[in-house]
C-alpha positions in Angstrom: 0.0 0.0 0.0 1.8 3.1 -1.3 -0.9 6.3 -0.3 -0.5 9.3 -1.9 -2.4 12.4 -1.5 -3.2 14.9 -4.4 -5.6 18.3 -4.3 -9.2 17.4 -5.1 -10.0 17.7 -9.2 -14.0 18.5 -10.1 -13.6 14.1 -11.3 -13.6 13.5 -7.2 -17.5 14.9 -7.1 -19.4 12.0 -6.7 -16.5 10.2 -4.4 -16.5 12.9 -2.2 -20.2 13.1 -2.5 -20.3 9.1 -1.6 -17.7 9.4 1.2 -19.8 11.5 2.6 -22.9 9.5 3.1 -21.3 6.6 4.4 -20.0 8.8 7.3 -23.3 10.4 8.0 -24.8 7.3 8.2 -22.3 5.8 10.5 -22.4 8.8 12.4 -26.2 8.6 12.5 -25.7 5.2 13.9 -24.2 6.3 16.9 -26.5 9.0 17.9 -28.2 8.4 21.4 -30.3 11.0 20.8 -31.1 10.1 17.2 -31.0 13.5 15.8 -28.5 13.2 13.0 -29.8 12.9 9.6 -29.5 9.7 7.5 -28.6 10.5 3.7 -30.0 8.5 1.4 -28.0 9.7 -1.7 -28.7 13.1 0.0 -25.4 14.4 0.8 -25.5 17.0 -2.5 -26.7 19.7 0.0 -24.1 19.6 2.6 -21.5 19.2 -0.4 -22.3 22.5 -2.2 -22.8 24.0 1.1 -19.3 23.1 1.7 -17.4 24.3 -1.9 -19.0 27.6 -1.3 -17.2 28.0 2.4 -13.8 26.4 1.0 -14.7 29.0 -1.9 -14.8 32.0 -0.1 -12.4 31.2 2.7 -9.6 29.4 0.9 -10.2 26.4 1.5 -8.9 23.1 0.1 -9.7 19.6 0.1 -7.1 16.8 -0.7 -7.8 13.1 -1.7 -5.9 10.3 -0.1 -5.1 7.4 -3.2 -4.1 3.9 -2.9 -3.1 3.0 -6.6 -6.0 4.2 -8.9 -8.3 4.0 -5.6 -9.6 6.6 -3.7 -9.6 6.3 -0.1 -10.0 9.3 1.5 -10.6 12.9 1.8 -10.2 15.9 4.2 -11.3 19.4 3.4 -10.9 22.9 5.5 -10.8 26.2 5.2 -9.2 29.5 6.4 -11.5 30.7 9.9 -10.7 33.9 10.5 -11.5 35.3 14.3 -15.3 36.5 14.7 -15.9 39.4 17.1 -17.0 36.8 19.6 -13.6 35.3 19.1 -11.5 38.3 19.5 -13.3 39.1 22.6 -13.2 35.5 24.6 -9.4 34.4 23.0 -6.1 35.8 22.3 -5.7 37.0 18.5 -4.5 33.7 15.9 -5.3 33.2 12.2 -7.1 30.1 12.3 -7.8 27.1 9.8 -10.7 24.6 10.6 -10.7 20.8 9.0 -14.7 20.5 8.1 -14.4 17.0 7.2 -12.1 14.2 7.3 -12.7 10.6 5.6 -10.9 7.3 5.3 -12.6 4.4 4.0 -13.1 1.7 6.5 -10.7 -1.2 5.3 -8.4 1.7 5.2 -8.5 3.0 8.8 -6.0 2.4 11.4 -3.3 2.3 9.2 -2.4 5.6 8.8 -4.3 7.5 6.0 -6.1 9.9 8.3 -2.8 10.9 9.8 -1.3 11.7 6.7 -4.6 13.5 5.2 -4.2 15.5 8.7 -0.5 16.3 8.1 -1.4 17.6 4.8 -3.7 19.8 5.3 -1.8 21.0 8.4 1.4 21.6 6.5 -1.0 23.9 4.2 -2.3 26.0 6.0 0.6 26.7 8.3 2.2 27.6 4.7 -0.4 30.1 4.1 0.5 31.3 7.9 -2.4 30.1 10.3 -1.2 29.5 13.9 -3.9 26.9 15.0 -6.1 24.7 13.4 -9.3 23.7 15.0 -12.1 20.7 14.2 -15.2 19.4 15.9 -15.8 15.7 16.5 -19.2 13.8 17.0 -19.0 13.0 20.9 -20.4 9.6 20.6 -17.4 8.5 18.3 -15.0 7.4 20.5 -13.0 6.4 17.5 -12.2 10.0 15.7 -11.7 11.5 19.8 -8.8 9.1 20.4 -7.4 9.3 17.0 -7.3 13.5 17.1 -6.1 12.8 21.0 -3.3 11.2 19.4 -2.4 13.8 16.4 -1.6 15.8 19.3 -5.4 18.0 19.0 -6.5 19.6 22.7 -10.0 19.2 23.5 -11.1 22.5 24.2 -14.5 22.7 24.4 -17.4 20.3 25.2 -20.9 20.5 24.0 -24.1 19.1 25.9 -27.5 18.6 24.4 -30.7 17.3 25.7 -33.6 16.2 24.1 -36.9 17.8 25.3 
């Protein structure tokens, strides 16, 4: 297995697209409180949704490839500081990852780590400080993999059903 990661090209649509309903559905899965929406060939919405924030806050995605196979993905964008932000933290020029994929029979064997490093090595070459993600509470998986890449868990959210 010889991975190789290369920018996303307009061909990686649909795989993207794909990739992206297979983790909405996992994630769905694991809900407790069964709020997360299952895609059923649905994830179009979120996707444009997406290209227009990587559009307008230069953003990338790159694809993870195992031969002529795709495997992965991650996408992010530049963050800058909201008023809120500026306010409650010291000043930074932040990146955020919006999404990060690896196949299943690809996991655990590195792929995500690279994808991370990547995009990491971007944007501290277009001068960020920090980079910042969120990750689904009830997937003990991604929280112990982003413990390990060396991410802080800085924030907690709580939600209760009513």
């Amino acid at each position: 297995m010889e991975i190789t990661i290369r920018p996303y090209e307009e061909r990686d649509r649909q795989t993207f697209i794909d990739f992206g309903n297979d983790e909405e559905n996992y994630l769905a899965g694991l809900d407790p409180l069964k709020q997360r929406r299952i895609f059923e060939k649905g994830f179009d919405g979120y996707t444009n949704w997406l290209f227009k924030q990587l559009e307008a806050n230069d953003g990338i995605i790159f694809m993870a490839i195992d031969g002529d196979k795709t495997i992965g993905h991650i996408a992010g964008r530049m963050n800058p500081q909201s008023e809120e932000d500026q306010i409650l933290s010291l000043p930074a020029k932040p990146a955020f990852v919006d999404d990060l994929y690896v196949m299943p029979e690809y996991r655990s064997q590195g792929v995500g780590a690279k994808l991370l490093k990547h995009a990491e090595d971007h944007f501290k070459s277009l001068g960020c400080d920090e980079i910042s993600l969120e990750a689904f509470a009830p997937n003990e998986r991604s929280l112990t993999f982003y413990d390990r890449e060396g991410y802080s868990r800085q924030t907690t959210g709580f939600t209760k059903r009513l």
